[in-house]
FILO-978551 format. One line per 5 residues: number of its first residue (from 1); their letters; for each residue y, x negated, z of N, C-alpha, C. Coordinates in nm, 4 decimals, m for minus. Example, Ala and Ser with C-alpha at 12.3 -4.5 7.8 and 13.67 -1.06 7.14 Angstrom:
1) AS) m0.5690 m1.3190 0.7800 m0.4500 m1.2300 0.7800 m0.3300 m1.3200 0.7800  m0.2250 m1.2850 0.7080 m0.1060 m1.3670 0.7140 0.0030 m1.2900 0.7870;
END
This chain:
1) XXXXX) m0.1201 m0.0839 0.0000 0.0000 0.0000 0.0000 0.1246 m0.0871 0.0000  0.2000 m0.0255 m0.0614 0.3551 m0.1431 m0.0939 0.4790 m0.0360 m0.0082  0.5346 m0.0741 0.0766 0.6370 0.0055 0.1337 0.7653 m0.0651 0.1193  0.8688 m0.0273 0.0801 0.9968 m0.1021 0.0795 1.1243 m0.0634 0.1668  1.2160 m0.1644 0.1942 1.2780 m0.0979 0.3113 1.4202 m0.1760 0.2438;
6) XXXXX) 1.5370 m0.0192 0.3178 1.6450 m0.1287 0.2748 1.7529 m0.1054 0.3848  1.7811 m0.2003 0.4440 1.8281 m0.2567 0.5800 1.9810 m0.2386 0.5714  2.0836 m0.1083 0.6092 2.1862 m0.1471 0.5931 2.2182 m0.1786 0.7393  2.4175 m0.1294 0.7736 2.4488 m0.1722 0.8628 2.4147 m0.0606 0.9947  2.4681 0.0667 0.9182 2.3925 0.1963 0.9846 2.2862 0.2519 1.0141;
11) XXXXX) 2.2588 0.2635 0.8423 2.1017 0.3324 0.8539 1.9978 0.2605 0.8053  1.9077 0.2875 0.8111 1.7534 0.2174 0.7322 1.6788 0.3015 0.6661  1.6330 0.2705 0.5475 1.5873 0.3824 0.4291 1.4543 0.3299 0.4412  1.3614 0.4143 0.4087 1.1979 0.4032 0.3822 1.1622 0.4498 0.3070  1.0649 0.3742 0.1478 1.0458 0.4453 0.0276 0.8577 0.4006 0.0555;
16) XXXXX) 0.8034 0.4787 0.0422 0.6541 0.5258 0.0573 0.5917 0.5738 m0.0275  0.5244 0.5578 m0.1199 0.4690 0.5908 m0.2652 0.5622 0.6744 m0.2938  0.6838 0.6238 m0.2930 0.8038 0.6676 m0.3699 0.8726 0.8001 m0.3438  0.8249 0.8244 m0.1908 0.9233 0.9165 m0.0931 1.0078 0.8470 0.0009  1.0952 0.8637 0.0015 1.2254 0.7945 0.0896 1.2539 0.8395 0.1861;
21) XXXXX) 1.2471 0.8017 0.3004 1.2847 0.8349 0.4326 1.3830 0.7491 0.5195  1.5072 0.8230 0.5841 1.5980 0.7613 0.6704 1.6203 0.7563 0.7890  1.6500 0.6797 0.8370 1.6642 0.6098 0.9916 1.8082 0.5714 1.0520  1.8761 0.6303 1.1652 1.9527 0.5202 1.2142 1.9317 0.4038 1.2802  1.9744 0.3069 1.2484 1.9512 0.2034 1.3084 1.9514 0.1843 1.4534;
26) XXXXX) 2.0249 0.3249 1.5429 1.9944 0.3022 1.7070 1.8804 0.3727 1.7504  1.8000 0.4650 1.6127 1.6710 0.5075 1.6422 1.5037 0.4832 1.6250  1.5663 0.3378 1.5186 1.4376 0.2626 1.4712 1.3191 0.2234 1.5929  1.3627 0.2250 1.6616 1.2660 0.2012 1.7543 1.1279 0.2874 1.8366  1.1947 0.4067 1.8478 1.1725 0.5330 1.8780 1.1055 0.6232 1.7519;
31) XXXXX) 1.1763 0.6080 1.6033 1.0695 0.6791 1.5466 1.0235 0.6099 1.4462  1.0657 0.4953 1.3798 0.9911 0.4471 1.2317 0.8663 0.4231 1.2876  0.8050 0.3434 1.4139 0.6557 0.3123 1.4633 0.5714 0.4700 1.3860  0.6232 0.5489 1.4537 0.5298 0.6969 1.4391 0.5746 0.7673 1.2770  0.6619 0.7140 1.2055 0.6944 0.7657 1.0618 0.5540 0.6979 0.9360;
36) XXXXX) 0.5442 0.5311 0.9842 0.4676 0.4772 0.8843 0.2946 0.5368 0.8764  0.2438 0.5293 0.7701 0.0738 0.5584 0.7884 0.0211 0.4783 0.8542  m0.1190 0.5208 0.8743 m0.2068 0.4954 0.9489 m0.3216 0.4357 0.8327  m0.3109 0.3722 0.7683 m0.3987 0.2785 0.7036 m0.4906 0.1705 0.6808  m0.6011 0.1738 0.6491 m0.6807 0.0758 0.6621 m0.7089 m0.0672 0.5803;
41) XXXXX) m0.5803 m0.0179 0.4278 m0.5511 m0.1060 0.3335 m0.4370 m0.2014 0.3732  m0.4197 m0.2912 0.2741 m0.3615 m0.3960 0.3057 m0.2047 m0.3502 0.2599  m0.1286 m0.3775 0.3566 m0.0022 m0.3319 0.3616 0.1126 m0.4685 0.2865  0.1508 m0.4212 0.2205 0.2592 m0.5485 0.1558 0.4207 m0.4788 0.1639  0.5385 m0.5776 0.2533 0.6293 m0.4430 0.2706 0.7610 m0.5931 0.2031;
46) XXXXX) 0.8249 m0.4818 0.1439 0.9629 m0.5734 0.0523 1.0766 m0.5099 0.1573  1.1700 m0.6562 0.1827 1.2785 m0.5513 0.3221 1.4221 m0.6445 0.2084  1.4628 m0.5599 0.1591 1.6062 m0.5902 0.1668 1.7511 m0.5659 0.2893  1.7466 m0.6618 0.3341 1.8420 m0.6321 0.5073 2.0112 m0.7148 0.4637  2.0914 m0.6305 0.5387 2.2115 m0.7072 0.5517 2.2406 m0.6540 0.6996;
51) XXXXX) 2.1431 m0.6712 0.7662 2.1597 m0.6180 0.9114 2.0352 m0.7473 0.9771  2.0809 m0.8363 1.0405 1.9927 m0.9045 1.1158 1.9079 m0.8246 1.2323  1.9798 m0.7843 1.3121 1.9343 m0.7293 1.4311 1.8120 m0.6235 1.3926  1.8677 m0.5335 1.3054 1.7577 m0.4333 1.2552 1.6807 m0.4662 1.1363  1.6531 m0.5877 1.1098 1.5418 m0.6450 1.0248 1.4844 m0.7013 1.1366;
56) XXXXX) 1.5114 m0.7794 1.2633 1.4002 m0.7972 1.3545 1.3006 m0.6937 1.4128  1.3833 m0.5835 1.4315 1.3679 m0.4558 1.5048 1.2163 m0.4194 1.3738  1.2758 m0.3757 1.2928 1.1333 m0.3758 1.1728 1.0387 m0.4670 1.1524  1.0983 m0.6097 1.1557 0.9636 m0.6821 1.1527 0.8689 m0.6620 1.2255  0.9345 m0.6390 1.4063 0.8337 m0.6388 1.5160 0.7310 m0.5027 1.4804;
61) XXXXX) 0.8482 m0.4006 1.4800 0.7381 m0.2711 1.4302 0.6227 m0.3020 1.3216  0.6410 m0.3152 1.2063 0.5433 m0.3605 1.0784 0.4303 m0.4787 1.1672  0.4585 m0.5725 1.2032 0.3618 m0.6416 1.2543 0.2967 m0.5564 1.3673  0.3166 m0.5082 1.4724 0.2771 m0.4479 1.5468 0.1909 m0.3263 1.5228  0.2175 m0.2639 1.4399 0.1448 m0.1630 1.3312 0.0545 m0.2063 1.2288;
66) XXXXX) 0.0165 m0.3104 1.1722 m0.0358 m0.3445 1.0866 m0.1250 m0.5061 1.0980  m0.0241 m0.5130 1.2445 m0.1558 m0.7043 1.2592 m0.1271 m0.7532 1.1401  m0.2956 m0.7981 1.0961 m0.3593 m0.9100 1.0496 m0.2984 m0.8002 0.8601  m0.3305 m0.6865 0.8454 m0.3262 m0.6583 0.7129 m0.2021 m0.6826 0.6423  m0.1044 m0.7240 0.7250 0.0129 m0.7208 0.6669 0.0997 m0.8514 0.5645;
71) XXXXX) 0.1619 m0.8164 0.4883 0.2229 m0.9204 0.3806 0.3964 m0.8616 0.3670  0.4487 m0.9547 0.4193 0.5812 m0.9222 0.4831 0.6928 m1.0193 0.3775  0.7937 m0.9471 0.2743 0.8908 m1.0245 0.2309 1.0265 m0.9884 0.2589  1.0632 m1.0808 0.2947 1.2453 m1.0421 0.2955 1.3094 m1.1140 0.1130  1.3485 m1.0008 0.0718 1.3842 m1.1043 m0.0552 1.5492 m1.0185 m0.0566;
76) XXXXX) 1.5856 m1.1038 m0.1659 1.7624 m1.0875 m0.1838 1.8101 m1.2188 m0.2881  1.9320 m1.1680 m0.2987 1.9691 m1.2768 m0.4614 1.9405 m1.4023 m0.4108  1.8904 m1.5280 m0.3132 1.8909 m1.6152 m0.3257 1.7252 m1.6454 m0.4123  1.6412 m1.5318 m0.2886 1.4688 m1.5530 m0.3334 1.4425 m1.5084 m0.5062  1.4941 m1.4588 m0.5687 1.4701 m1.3346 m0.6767 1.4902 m1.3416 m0.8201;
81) XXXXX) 1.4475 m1.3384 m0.8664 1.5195 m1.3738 m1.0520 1.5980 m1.2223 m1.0687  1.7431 m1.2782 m1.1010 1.8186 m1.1515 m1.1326 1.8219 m1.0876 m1.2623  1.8254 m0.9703 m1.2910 1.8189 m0.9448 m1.4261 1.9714 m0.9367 m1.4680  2.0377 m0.8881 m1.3834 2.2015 m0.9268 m1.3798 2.2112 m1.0732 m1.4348  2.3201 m1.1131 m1.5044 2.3556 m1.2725 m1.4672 2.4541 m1.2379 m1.3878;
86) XXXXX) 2.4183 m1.3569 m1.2490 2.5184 m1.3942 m1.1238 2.5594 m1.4906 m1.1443  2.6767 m1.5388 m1.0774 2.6609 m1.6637 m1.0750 2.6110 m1.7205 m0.9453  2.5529 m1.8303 m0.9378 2.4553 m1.9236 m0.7974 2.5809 m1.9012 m0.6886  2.6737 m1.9339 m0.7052 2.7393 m1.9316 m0.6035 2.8029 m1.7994 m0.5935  2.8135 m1.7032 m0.6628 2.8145 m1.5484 m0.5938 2.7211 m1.5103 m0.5550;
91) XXXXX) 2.5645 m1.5387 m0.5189 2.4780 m1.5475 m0.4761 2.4634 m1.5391 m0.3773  2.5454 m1.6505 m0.3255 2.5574 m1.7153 m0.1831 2.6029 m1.5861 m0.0921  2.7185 m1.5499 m0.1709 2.8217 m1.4054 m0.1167 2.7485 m1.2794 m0.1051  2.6584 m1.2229 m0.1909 2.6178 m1.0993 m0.2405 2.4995 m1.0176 m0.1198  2.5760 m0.9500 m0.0768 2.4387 m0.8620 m0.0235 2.3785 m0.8298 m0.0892;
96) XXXXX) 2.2530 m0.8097 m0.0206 2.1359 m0.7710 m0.0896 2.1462 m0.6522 m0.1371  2.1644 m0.5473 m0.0679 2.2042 m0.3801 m0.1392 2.2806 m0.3994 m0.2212  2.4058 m0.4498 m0.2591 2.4716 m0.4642 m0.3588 2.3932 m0.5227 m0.5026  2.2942 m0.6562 m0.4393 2.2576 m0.7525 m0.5835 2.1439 m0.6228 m0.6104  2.0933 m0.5911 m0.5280 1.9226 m0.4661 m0.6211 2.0013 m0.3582 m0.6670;
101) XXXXX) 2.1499 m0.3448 m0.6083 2.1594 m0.1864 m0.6803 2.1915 m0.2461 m0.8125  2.3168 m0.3740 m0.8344 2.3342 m0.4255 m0.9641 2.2169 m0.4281 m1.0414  2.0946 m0.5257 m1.0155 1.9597 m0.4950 m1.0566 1.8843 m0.3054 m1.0951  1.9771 m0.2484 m1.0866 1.9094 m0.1153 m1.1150 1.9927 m0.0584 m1.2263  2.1081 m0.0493 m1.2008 2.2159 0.0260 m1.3080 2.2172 m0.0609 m1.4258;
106) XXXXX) 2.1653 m0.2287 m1.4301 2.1612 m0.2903 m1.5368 2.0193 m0.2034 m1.6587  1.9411 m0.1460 m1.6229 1.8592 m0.0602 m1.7186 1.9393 0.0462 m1.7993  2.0479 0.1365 m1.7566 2.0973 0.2045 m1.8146 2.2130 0.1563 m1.8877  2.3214 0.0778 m1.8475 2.4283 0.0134 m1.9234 2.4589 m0.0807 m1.8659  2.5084 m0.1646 m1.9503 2.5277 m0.3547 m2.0292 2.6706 m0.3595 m1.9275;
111) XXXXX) 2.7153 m0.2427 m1.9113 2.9091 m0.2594 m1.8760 2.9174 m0.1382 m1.7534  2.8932 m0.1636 m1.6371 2.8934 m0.0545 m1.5811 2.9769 m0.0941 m1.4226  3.0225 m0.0365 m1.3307 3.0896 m0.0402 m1.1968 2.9874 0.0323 m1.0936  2.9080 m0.0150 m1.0137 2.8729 0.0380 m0.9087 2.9423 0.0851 m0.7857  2.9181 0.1464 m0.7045 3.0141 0.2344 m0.6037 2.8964 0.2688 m0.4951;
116) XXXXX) 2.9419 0.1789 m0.3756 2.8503 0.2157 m0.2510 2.9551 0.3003 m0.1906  2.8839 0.4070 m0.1339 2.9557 0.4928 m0.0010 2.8856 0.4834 0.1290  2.8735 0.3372 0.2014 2.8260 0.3247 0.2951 2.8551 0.3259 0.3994  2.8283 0.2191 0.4751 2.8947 0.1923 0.6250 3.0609 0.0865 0.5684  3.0192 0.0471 0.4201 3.1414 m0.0225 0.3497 3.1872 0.0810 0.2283;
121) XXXXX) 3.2918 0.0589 0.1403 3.3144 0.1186 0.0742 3.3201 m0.0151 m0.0960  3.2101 m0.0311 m0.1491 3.2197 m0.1075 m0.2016 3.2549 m0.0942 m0.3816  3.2803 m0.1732 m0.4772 3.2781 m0.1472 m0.6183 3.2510 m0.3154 m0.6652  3.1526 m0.2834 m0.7214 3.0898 m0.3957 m0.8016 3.0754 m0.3352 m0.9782  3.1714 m0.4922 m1.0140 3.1617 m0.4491 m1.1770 3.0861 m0.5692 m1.2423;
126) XXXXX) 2.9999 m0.4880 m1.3084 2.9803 m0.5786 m1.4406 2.9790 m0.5748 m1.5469  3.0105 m0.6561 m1.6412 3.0517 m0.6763 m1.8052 3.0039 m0.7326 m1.8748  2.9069 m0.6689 m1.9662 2.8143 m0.7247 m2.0420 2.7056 m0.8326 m2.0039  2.6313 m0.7416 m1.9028 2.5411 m0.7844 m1.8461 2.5917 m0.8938 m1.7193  2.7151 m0.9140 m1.7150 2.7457 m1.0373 m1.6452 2.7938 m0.9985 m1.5199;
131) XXXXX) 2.7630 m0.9958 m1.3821 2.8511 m0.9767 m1.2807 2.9848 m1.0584 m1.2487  3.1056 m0.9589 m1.2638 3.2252 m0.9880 m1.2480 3.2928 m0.9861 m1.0895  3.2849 m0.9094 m1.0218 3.3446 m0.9247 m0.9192 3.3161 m0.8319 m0.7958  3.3973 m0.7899 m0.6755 3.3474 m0.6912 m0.5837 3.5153 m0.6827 m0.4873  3.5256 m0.5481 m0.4603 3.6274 m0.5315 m0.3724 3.5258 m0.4444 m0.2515;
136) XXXXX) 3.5629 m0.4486 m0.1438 3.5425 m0.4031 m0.0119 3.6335 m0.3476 0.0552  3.6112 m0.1775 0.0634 3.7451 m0.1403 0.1686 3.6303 m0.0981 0.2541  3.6514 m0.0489 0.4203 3.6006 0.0180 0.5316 3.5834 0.1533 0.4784  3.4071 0.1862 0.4692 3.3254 0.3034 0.4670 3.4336 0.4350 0.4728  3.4119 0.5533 0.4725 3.4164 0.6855 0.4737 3.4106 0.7394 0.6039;
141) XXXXX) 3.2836 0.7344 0.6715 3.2750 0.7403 0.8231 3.2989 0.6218 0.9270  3.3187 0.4989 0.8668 3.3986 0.4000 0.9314 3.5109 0.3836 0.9881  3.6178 0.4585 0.8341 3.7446 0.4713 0.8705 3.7919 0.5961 1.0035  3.6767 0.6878 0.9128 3.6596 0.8187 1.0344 3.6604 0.7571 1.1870  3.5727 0.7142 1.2143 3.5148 0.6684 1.3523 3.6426 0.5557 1.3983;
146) XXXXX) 3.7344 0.5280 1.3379 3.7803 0.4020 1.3797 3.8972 0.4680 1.4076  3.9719 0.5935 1.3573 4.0545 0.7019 1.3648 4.0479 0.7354 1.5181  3.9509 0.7806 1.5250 3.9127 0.8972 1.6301 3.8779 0.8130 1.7839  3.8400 0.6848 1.7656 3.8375 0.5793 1.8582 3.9820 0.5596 1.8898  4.0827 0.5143 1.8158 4.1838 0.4580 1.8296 4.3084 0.5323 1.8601;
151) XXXXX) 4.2980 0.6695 1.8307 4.4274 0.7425 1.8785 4.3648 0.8662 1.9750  4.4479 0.8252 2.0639 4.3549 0.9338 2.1907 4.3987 1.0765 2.1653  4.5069 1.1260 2.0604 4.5388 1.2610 2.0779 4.5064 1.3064 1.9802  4.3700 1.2560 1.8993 4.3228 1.3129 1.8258 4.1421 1.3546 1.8318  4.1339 1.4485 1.8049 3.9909 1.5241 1.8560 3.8679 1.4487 1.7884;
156) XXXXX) 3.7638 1.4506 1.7786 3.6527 1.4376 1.6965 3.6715 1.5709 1.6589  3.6295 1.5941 1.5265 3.6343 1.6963 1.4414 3.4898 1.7074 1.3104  3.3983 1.7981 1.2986 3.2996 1.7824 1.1976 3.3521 1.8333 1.0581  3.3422 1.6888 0.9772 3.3997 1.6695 0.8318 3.2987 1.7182 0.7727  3.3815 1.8631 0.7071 3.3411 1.9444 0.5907 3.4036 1.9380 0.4576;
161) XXXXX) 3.2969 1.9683 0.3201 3.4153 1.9067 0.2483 3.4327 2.0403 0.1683  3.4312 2.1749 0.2511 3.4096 2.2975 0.1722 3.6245 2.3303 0.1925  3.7105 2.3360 0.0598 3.8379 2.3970 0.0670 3.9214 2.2937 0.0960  3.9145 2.1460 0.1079 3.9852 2.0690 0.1426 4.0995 2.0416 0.0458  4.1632 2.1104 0.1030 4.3637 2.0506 0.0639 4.3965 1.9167 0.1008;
166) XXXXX) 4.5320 1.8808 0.0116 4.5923 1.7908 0.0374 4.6012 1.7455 0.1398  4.6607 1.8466 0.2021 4.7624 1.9009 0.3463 4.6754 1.9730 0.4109  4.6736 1.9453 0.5426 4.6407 2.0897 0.6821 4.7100 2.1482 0.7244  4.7073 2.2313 0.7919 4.7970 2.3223 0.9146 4.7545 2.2776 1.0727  4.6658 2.2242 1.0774 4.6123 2.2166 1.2237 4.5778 2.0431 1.1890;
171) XXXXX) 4.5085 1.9937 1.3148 4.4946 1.8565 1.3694 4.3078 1.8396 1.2633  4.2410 1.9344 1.2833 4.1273 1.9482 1.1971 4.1304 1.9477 1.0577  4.2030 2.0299 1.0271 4.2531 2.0198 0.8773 4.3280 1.8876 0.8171  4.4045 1.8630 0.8815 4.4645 1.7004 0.8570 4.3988 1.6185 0.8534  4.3254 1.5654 0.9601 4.1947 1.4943 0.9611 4.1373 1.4905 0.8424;
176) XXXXX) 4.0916 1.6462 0.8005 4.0103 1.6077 0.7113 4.0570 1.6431 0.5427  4.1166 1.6565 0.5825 4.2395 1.6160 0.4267 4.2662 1.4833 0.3906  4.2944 1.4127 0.5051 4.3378 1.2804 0.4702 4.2113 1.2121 0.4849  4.0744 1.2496 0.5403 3.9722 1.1464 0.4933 3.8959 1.1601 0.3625  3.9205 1.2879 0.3620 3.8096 1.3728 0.2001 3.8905 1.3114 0.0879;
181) XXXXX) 4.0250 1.3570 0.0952 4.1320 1.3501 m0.0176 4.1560 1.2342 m0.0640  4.1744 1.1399 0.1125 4.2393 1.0331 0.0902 4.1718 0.9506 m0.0060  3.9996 0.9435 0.0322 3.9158 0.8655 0.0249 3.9494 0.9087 m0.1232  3.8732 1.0281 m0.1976 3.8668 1.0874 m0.3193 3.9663 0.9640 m0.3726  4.1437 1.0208 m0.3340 4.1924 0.9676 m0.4587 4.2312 0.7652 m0.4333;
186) XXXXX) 4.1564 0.7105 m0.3620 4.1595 0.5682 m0.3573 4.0382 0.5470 m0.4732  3.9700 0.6059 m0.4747 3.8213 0.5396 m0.5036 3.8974 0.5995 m0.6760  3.9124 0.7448 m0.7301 4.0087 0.7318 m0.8497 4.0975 0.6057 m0.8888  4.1726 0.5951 m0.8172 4.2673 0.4884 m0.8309 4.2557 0.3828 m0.8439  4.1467 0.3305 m0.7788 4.0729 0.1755 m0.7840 3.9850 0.1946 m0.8926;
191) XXXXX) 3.9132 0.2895 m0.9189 3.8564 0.2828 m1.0689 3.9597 0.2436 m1.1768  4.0766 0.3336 m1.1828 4.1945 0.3150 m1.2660 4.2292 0.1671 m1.3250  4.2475 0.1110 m1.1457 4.2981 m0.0266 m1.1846 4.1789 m0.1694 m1.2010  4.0700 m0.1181 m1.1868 4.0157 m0.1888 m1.2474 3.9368 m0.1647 m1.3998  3.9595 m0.0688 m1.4559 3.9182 m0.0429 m1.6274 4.0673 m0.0901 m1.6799;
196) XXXXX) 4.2289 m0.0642 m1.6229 4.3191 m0.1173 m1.6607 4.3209 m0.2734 m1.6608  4.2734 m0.3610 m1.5533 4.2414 m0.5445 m1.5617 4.1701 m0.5620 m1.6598  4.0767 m0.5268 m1.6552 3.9441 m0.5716 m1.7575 3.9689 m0.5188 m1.8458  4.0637 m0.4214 m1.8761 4.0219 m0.3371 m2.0677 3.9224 m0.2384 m2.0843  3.8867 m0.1519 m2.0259 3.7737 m0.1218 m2.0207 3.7858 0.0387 m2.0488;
201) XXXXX) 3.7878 0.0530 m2.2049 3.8052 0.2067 m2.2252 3.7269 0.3153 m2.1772  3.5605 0.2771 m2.2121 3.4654 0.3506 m2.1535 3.3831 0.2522 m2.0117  3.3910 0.2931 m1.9061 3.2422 0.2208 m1.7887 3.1859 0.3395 m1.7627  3.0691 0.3191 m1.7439 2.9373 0.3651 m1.6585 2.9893 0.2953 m1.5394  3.0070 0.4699 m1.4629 3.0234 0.4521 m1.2679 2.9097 0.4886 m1.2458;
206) XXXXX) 2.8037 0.4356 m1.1376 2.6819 0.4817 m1.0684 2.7490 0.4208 m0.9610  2.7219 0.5684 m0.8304 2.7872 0.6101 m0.6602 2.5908 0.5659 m0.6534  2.5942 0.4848 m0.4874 2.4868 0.5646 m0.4158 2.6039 0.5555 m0.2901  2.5386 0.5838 m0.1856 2.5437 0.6058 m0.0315 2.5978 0.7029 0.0204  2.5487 0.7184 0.1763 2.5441 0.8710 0.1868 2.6768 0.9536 0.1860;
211) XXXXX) 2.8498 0.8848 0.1943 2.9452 0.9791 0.2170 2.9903 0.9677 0.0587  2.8941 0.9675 m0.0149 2.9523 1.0120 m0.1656 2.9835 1.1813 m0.1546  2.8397 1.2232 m0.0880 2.8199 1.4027 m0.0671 2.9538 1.4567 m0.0443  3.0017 1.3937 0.0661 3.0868 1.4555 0.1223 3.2748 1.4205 0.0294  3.2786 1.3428 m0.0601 3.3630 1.3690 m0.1220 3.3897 1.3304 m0.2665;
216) XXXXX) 3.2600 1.3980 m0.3427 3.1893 1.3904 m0.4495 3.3411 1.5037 m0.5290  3.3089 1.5870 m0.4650 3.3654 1.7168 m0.5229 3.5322 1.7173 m0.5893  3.6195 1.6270 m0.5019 3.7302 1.5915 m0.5270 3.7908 1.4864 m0.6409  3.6091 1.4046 m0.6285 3.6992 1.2982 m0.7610 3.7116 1.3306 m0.9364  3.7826 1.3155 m0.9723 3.8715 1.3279 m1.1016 3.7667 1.2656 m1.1719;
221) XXXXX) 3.7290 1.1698 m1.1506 3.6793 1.0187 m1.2299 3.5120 1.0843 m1.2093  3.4373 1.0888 m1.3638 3.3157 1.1324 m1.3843 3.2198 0.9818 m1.3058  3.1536 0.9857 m1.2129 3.0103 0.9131 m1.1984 2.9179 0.9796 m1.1491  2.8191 0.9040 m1.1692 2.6883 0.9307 m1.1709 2.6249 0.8939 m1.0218  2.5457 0.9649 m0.9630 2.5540 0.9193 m0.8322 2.3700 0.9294 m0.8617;
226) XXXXX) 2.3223 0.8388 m0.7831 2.1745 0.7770 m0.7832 2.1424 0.7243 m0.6454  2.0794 0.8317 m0.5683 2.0372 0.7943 m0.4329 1.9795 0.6566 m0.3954  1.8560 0.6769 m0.5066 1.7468 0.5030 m0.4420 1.7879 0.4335 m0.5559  1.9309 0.3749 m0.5878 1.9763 0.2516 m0.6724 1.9299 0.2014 m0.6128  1.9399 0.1167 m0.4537 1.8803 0.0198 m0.4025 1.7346 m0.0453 m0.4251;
231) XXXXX) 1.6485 0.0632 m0.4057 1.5167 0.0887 m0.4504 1.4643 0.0497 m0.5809  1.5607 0.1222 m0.6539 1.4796 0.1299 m0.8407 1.5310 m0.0318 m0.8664  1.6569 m0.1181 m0.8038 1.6566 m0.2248 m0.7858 1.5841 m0.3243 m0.7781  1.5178 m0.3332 m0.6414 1.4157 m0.3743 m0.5990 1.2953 m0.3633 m0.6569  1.2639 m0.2411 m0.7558 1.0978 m0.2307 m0.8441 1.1508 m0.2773 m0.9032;
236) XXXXX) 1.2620 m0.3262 m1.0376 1.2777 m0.3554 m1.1413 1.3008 m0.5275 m1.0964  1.2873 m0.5842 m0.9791 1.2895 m0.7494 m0.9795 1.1300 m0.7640 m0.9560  1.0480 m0.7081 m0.8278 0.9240 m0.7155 m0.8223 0.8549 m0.6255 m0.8694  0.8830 m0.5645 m0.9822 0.7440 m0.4555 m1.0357 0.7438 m0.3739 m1.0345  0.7145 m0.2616 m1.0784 0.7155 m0.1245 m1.0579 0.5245 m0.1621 m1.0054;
END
């Protein structure tokens, strides 16, 4: 059995003869042990991590679950033949979720911008097969959480993205105007200015991560959103 795992900063994903299952990372402990099978075959598990702490946390589980049957890789752009061209020393830089999702959207188009909605808010472009560059702003629920930490006269509030205006009337509505909206029209805008640098009349956008859902609805700018990029990544360096 081949299980693959992909290690972010939040959560932890589990793909299982190609069913995907998610984890927070303060609950790995408590339920991935009792999520994996009970098998008597030889277990081979691929971990893409940009989370140290919770790639130990999994190793111990997988070994502990599996002993002697187990065949354990951590791989990422240093271990891996890219189908992307990188360069060696963006290599050095590249998370792993970032280099397998590049590795995935390279099957569909030669010229395309990836878009994580993670615990980061990332855009990775590449141009003709070639990886060009990466900007990083703070996640969706990052910025959220870092809001709601930092100014005491403001509530926790549950971000819906059903009717969201510009503008609110209340402390809830504002909130979530300015995270739905805000977010919406940055991630427009940064598309903008980067097809305006590069020239770039037509790109292929492919979104994964999970606060795309939540402010999918608002953006202007057509992409394509693909849950297990990370994943189809990862089969297309070691195998389907």
């Amino acid at each position: 059995m081949r299980i693959l795992f992909d290690i972010g900063n939040t959560n932890v994903k589990v793909n299982t003869d190609g069913q995907t299952s998610f984890y927070s990372n303060d609950s790995l402990k408590k339920s991935l042990p009792l999520s994996l099978p009970n098998i008597s075959d030889e277990v081979v598990a691929y971990i893409s991590s940009v989370n140290k702490d919770a790639f130990e946390i999994v190793k111990e589980i997988l070994i502990d679950k599996y002993c002697h049957k187990l065949t354990l890789n951590k791989i990422g752009p240093l271990n891996t033949k890219s189908i992307t061209y990188i360069d060696e020393s963006m290599k050095e830089e590249l998370g792993s979720d970032i280099y397998f999702a590049l590795n995935s959207s390279i099957k569909y188009s030669k010229t395309f911008l990836n878009i994580d909605f993670g615990t980061a808010l990332t855009f990775n472009l590449v141009i003709d097969s070639k990886y060009t560059g990466c900007a990083i702003v703070p996640g969706v629920y990052t910025s959220y959480n870092a809001l709601i930490s930092k100014a005491s006269l403001l509530k926790d509030v549950e971000l819906s993205n059903e009717n969201v205006k510009p503008l609110g009337l209340n402390t809830k509505e504002a909130i979530t105007s300015g995270i739905i909206q805000g977010y919406a029209s940055l991630v427009d805008e940064h598309i903008k200015r980067i097809k305006e640098e590069y020239k770039l009349d037509n790109l292929d956008i492919y979104a994964t991560g999970g606060a795309y859902n939540l402010i999918s609805k608002y953006l202007k700018t057509k992409v394509i959103y693909k849950e297990d990029l990370v994943f189809s990544g990862m089969l297309n360096i070691i195998g389907e």
